[in-house]
C-alpha positions in Angstrom: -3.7 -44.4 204.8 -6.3 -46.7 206.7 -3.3 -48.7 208.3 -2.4 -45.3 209.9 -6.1 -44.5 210.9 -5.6 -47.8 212.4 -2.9 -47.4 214.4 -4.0 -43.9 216.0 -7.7 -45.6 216.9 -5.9 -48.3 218.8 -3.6 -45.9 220.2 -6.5 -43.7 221.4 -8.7 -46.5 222.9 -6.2 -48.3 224.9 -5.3 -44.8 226.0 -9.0 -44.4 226.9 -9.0 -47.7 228.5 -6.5 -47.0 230.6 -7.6 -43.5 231.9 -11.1 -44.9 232.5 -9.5 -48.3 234.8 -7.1 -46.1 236.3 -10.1 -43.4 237.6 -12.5 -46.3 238.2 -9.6 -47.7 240.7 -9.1 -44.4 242.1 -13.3 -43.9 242.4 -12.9 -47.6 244.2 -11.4 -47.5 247.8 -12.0 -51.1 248.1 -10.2 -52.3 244.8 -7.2 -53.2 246.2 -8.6 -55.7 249.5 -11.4 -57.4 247.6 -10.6 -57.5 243.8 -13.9 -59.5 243.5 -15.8 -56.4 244.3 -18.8 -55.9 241.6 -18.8 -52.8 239.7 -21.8 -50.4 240.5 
């Protein structure tokens, strides 16, 4: 069912999302006392 093929893709890329914001603030020792940082 395409509604289910739906479902899992969002699933999968918010997952993604996450995992790449969460490394890129770990990667970022300055995230946390200047949010306005640029990313590199």
């Amino acid at each position: 069912m395409p509604s289910k093929n739906l479902a899992s893709l969002a699933r999968w890329v918010g997952f993604l999302s996450v995992a790449l914001n969460i490394r890129r603030t770990l990667l970022n020792p300055f995230f946390y006392f200047n949010p306005d940082f640029p990313d590199s």
